[in-house]
Each structure stands twice: as structure tokens, then as C-alpha cells.
C-alpha positions in Angstrom: 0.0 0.0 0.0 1.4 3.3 -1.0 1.2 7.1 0.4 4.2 9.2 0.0 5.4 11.3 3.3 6.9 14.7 3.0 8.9 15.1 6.3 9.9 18.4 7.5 12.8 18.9 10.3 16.2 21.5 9.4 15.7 20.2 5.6 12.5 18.9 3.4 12.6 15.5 1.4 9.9 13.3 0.4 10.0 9.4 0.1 7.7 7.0 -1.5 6.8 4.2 0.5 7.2 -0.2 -0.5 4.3 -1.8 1.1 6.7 -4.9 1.5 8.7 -3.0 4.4 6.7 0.0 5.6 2.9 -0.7 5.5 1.8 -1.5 8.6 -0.7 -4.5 9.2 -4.2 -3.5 9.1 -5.5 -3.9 12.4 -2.7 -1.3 13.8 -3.7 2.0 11.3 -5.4 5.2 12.6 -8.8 5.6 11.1 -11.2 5.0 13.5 -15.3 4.8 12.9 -14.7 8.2 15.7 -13.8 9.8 12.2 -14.7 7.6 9.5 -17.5 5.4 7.9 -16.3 1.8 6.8 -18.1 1.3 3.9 -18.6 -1.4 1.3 -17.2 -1.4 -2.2 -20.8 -1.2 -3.8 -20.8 1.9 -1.9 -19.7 4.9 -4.3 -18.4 2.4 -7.0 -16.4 5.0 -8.7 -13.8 5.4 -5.7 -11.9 2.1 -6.7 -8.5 0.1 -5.7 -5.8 -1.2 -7.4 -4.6 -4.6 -7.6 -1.4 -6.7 -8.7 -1.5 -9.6 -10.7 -1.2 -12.0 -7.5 -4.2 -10.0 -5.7 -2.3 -8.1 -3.3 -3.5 -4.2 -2.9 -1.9 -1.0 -3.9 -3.9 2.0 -3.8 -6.8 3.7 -4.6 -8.0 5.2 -7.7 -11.2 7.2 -8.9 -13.1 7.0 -12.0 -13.6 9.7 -14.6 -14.8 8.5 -17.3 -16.4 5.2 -18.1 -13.0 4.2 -19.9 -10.5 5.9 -17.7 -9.6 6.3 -13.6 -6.8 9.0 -12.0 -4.4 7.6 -9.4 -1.7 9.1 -7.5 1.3 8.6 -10.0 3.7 6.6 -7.1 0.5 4.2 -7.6 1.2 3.3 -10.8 5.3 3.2 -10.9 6.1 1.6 -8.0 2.9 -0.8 -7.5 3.0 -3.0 -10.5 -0.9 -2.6 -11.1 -2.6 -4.9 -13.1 -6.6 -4.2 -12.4 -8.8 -2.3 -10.9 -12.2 -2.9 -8.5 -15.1 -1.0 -8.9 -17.7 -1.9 -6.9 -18.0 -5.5 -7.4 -16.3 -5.5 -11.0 -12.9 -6.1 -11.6 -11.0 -4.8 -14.6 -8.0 -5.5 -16.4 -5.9 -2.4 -17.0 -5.7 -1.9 -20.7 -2.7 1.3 -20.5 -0.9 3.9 -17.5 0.3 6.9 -17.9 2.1 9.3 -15.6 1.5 12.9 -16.1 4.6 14.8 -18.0 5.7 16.6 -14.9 5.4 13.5 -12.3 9.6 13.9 -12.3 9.0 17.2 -11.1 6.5 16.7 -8.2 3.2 16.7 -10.4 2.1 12.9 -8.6 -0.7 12.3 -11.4 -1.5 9.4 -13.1 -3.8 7.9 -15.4 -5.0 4.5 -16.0 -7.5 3.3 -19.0 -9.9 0.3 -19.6 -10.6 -1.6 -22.8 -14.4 -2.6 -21.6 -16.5 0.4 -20.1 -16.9 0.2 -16.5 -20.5 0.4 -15.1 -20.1 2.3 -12.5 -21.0 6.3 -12.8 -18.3 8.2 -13.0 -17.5 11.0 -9.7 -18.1 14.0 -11.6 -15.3 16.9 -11.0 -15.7 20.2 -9.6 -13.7 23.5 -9.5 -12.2 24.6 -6.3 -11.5 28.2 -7.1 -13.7 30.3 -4.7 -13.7 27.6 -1.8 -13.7 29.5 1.9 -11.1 28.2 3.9 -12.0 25.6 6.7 -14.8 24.4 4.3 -15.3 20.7 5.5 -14.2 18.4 3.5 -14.6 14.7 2.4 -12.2 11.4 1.2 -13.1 8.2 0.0 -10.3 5.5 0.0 -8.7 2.6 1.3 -6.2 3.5 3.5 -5.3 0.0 5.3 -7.0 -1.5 2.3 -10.9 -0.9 3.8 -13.2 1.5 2.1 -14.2 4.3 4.1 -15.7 7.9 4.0 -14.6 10.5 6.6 -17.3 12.0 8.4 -17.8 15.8 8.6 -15.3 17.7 10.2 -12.4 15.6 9.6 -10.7 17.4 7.5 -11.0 21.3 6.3 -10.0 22.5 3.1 -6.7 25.1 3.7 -6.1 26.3 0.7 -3.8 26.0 -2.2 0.2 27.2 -2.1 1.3 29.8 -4.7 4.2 28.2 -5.3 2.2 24.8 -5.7 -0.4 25.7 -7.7 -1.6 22.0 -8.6 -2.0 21.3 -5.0 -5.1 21.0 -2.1 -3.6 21.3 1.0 -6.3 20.5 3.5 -6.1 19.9 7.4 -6.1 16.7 9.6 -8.0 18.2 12.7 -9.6 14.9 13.6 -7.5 12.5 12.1 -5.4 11.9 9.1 -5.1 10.1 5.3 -2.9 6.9 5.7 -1.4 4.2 4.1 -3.4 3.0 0.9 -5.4 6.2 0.4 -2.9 7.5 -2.1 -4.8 8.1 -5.4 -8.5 8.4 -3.7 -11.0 11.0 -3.7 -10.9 14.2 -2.4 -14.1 16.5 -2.5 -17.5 16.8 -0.9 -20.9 15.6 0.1 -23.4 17.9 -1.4 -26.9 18.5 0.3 -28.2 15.8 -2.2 -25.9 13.2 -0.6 -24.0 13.3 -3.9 -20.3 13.2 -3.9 -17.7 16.1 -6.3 -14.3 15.3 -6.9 -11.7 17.7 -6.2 -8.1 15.8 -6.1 -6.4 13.0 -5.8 -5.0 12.0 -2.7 -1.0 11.9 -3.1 0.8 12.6 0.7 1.0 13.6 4.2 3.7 16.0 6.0 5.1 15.4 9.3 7.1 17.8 11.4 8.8 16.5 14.4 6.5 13.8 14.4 3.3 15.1 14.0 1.2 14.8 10.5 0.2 19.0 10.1 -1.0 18.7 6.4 -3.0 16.3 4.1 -2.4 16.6 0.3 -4.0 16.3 -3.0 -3.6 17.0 -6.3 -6.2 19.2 -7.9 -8.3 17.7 -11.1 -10.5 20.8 -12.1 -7.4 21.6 -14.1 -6.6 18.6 -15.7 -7.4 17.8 -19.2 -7.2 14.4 -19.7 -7.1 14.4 -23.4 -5.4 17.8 -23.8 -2.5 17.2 -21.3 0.7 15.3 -21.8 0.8 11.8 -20.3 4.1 9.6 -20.8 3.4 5.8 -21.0 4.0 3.3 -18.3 4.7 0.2 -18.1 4.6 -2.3 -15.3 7.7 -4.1 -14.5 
């Protein structure tokens, strides 16, 4: 299961994380029902998880179109992924990409089907004009169990001049984990529906402590317009 950590102490890296070595077991991660519904995977289809050939879970991943999903680009190079689970579908992943500026930070990747998938796609929103502390919502599977956090669990912050393609929004109840990288970001509307905002990508910790929950914007993303560079699974 991957999520990439940006520590900060006297100097800033960031470090993508093997699942063989640094996932912890399930029973032992942080997301409580306190903060977070456990749902099925029939439950908001099109918030899916990635697979390797031998079964064994990567990530998450949301679908955009009924032919194509976004991921966290770490997701895709160092997980080997072979299918994806929507709901109760599986699906053989037909191509990956990485977006053209994933060397330079930009953690965005693409996946594509050759059958449709059935489930609706998460539609995506803009988030120019969000107030800051406006509540918002993931869906992943962080410790490889699908879960929505409740209201109040995290609050958007804002997004960083100097990292324009980034949602920095705030842990005050608890935090993304292990396995949520490439999820959904957004919010619950007043019709119970869910929008799409980002893509889940890292946490940073500072002497310890996780201050800041990242994601990767998608209202600026142009999936057919933008540069992808193929991938291919070792």
C-alpha cells in the first residue's frame, strides 16, 4: 500500500513508501469509525482500488470516465498494477500513464480500460472560490478498507502559490494513511451526492506530527489535452 510522506525537520525530502517493508498490518492503522464510515465497495463504485497480478493491494484510484480512472502517479510506478475494483467489477488495465511533470513533483496518473466500466463516473468540480476551513470529504482505502470520513475531519486550507496543482487540506480529527494515495478528495453535497476535487498523493510530518494532508487538484486537468508519458509495469 502506498502514500508518500513529506517530512519536514532542518531540511524537506519526500519518500515513497514499499508496502513490503513499511505498511503496517491492518489492524494497527489510525482511522477509526470516531472519524470515518467503513463502507462497502458497492458503496460509491467509482472510488476504486488497485490490484497486482497476485491480488495483493496497492492504492486507490477514482473513476472519470467510463473508460478511464486518475491515481496518485507513485500508484502506478512503484505498485506494479494490473486491475482495478469498482464496486463488485474487476477490470484489467488496458494502459498507464504518468503525467509529464510527475519527475517534477506533479504525482498524477492515469489508467485506461478496454471494456467500459459500469459504474458512474464521480463528476469533478472547480475549487477556485472555496472558503477556507470548508469541510471536507475522502473516500479510499487506507489499510486496504473502504471508508468515508465524516464531517469535520478534514477542512479544506487552501492551495500554495508556489504549488499551484495542489489541495492542502487539514487533519484536525485525524489523518489520510497508508493506501489512500490516489482516492478521492471533494464533498458531500446537500443531495448526498459526492464532487471530486483531487487526488490524494501525501501527508507531512514535522517533528512527528502529520500537520498537512495533500492532493492533487483535477479541475485543471485535461485528460485528453494534457501530456501523459506511458507506463509500463515491471
Amino acid at each position: 500500500m502506498f502514500l508518500l510522506i513529506v517530512i519536514t525537520t532542518s531540511c524537506q525530502f519526500s519518500e515513497k513508501l514499499d508496502d513490503k517493508d513499511r505498511t503496517p498490518p491492518q489492524s494497527d492503522g489510525p482511522q477509526t469509525e470516531e472519524h470515518f464510515m467503513f463502507i462497502e465497495h458497492d458503496n460509491v463504485p467509482a472510488a476504486g482500488s488497485l490490484y497486482r497480478e497476485d491480488g495483493s493491494f496497492i492504492g486507490s484510484c477514482v473513476l472519470v470516465d467510463p473508460q478511464r480512472a486518475l491515481t496518485a502517479g507513485h500508484c502506478l510506478e512503484q505498485g506494479n498494477a494490473q486491475y482495478a475494483r469498482f464496486g463488485s467489477e474487476y477490470f484489467l488495465i488496458d494502459e498507464q500513464f504518468l503525467h509529464k511533470d510527475y519527475l517534477f513533483g506533479d504525482d498524477l496518473g492515469l489508467i485506461t480500460f478496454a471494456t467500459k466500466v459500469s459504474a458512474t463516473p464521480i463528476p469533478i468540480v472547480s475549487i477556485d472560490g472555496m472558503p477556507q476551513m470548508t469541510p471536507l470529504n475522502t473516500i479510499a482505502h487506507g489499510n486496504a478498507e473502504k471508508k468515508i470520513s465524516l464531517d469535520d475531519t478534514f477542512h479544506f486550507y487552501g492551495i500554495l502559490r508556489n504549488k499551484p496543482n495542489e489541495i492542502v487540506f487539514l487533519p484536525l480529527k485525524s489523518h489520510v494513511w497508508f493506501g489512500d494515495s490516489g482516492g478521492a478528495l471533494g464533498y458531500i453535497d446537500v443531495d448526498s451526492s459526492f464532487y471530486l476535487l483531487g487526488i490524494i498523493t501525501h501527508f507531512s510530518v514535522i517533528d512527528g506530527q502529520i500537520y498537512e494532508c495533500v492532493a492533487r487538484r483535477v479541475d485543471n486537468v485535461n485528460i485528453d489535452g494534457d501530456i501523459w508519458l506511458p507506463w509500463f509495469p515491471k
